[in-house]
C-alpha positions as CSV (number, residue, x, y, z in Angstrom):
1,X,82.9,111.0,125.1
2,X,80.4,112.8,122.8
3,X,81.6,111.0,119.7
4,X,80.9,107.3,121.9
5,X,77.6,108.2,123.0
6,X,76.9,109.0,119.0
7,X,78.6,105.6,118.3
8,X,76.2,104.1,120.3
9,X,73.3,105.5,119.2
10,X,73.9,104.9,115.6
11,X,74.8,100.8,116.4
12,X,71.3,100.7,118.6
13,X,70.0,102.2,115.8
14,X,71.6,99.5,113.4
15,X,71.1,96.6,115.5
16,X,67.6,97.5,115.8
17,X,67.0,97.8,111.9
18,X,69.0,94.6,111.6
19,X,66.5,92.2,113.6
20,X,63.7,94.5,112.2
21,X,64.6,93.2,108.8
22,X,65.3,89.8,109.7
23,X,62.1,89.3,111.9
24,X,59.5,91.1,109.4
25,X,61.0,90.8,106.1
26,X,59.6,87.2,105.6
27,X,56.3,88.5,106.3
28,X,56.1,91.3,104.1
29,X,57.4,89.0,101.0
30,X,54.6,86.7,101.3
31,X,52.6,89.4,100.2
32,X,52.0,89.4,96.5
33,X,52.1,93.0,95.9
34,X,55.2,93.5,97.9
35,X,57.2,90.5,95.9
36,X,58.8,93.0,93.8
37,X,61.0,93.9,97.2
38,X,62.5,90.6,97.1
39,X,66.2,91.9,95.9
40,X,66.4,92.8,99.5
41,X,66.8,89.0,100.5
42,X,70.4,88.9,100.0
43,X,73.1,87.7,101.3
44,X,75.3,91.0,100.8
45,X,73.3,93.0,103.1
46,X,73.1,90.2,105.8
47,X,76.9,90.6,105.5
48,X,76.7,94.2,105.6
49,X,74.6,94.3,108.8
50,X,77.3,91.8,110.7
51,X,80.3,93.7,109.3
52,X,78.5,97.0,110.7
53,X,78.3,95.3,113.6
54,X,81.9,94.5,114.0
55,X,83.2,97.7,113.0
56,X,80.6,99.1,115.7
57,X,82.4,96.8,118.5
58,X,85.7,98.0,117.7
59,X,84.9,102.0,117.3
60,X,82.3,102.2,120.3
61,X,82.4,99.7,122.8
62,X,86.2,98.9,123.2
63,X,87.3,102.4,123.4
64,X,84.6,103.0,125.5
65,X,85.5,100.1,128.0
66,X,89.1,100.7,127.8
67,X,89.2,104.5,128.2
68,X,85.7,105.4,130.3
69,X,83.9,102.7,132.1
70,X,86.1,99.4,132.3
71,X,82.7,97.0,132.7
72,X,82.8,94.2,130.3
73,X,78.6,93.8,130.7
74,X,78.9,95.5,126.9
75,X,81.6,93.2,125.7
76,X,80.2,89.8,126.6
77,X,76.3,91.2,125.8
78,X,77.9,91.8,121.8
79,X,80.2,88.3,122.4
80,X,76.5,86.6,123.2
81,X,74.9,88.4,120.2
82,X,77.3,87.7,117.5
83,X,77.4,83.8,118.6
84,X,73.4,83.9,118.2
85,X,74.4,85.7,114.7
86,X,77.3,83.1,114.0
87,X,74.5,80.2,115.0
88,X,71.8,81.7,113.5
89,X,74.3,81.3,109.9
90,X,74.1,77.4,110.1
91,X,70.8,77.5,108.2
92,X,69.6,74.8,109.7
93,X,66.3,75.5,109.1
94,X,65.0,79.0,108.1
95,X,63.4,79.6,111.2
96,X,66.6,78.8,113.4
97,X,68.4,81.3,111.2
98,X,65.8,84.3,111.8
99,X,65.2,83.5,115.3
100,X,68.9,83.3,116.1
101,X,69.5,86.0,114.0
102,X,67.0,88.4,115.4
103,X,68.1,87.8,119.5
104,X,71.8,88.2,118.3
105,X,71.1,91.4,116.8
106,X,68.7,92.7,119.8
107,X,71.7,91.2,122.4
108,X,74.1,93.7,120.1
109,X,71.4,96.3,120.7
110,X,71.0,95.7,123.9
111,X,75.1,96.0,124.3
112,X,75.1,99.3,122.6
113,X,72.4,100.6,125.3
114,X,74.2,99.1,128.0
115,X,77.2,101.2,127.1
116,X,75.6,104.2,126.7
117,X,74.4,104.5,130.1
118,X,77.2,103.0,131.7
119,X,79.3,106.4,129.5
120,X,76.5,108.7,130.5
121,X,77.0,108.0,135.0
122,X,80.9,107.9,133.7
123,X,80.4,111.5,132.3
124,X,78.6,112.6,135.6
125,X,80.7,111.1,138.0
126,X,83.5,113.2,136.2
């Protein structure tokens, strides 16, 4: 159980950074002085963020629904934010991608701290 509740933390902690980037990043490249950080506007770690995110799914909140809890609220909070993710990658416009982007990425947040309290009342009601 210890190594889920770890899990979890880490992907909050992910999720978090993810929509972090994605929400301030534009803003702090419109700064002259900070255009020098613009190699981190690329595609490869956008893809490195959602591929976290999926390995995340699969090592903490399956094993955790199938083995502790058995509530899907953390599976179809992550389904939600990965179709805001998967929207978000139309590029419509480059707000619709950051704002879609960011609430995916809370949403899989969100998830992750759903299903570390719903492991921590498992752990004491065992």
């Amino acid at each position: 159980m210890q190594k889920n509740n770890a899990l979890d933390l880490i992907a909050l902690s992910s999720s978090l950074i993810c929509a972090a980037h994605c929400a301030i990043f534009p803003i702090v490249l419109s700064f002259s002085s900070l255009s020098s950080l613009y190699f981190l506007n690329n595609p490869l770690i956008e893809w490195v963020f959602i591929s976290l995110g999926i390995v995340f799914l699969f090592t903490s909140l399956w094993p955790s629904y199938k083995n502790n809890h058995h509530k899907t609220t953390p599976l179809k909070i992550a389904l939600l934010g990965f179709t805001f993710i998967a929207i978000g990658r139309l590029h419509l416009t480059h707000l619709w991608e950051v704002s879609h982007t960011v609430i995916g990425a809370t949403l899989l947040a969100v998830a992750h701290y759903s299903n570390w309290r719903l492991l921590r009342i498992a752990d004491k009601q065992n």
